[in-house]
Structure formats: structure tokens, C-alpha cells
C-alpha positions in Angstrom: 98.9 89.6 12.7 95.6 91.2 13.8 93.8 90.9 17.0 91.3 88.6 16.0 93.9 85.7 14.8 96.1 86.4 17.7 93.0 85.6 19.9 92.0 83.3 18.1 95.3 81.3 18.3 95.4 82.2 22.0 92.3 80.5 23.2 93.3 77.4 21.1 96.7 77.3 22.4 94.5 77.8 25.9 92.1 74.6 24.7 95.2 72.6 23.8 97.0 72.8 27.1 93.8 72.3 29.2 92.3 69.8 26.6 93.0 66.6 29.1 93.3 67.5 32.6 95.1 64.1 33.4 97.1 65.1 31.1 98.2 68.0 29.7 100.1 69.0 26.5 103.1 70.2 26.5 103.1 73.9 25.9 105.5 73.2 22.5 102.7 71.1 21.3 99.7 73.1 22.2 101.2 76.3 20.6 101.8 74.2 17.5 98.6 72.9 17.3 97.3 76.3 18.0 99.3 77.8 14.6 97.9 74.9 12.8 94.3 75.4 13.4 93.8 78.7 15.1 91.2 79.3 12.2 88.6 77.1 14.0 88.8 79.3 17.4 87.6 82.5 15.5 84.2 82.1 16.6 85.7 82.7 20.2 87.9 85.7 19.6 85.4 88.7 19.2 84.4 90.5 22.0 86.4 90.4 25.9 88.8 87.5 24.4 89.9 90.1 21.7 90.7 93.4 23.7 92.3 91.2 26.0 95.5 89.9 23.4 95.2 93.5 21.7 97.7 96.0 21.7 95.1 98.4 21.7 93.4 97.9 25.0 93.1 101.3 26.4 93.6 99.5 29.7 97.0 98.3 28.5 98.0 101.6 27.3 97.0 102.9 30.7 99.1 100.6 32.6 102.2 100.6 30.3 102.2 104.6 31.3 101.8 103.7 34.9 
């Protein structure tokens, strides 16, 4: 999966479980909803969203050496 569909899932999953503060979804249901339609959250998985989830994140490398 690449970084831009595993953020873009994230922040739905995110939206899903914060979608109704009364109340919330269950986090089974929000990360099923988020598989099902990640695709509409790509618009919000460029840029800080993105290097946060990726494996890449020179940040994360540096702290996984730490």
C-alpha cells in the first residue's frame, strides 16, 4: 500500500471515529468504513498528513535508531 492511501484511509478512519461527538463509532466500524471509501480522503493525504503515516519519515528513521 503506498503512503498516500495509507493516509488517506487514516484520516477517514480519523473522520469516522470523530464524525458524531455524542456519539462515536466504534473503531471496528470506522476502520471499515475507512477501507470502503478511503478514496474520497485523498485530497487530505498529501503534504504533513502523508510523512506522518510514511515509513519514510526521516524523523521516524531517526527515532527507531534512538
Amino acid at each position: 500500500m503506498n503512503d498516500k492511501k495509507i493516509a488517506a484511509r487514516f484520516a477517514a478512519f480519523v473522520w469516522y471515529l470523530n464524525q458524531d461527538a455524542g456519539k462515536p463509532a466504534a473503531p471496528r466500524e470506522a476502520g471499515r468504513l475507512a477501507r470502503e471509501n478511503w478514496e474520497a480522503f485523498l485530497p487530505y493525504a498529501d503534504g504533513k498528513l502523508r510523512r506522518l503515516v510514511s515509513r519514510r519519515d526521516p524523523v521516524r528513521r531517526h527515532m527507531a535508531i534512538v
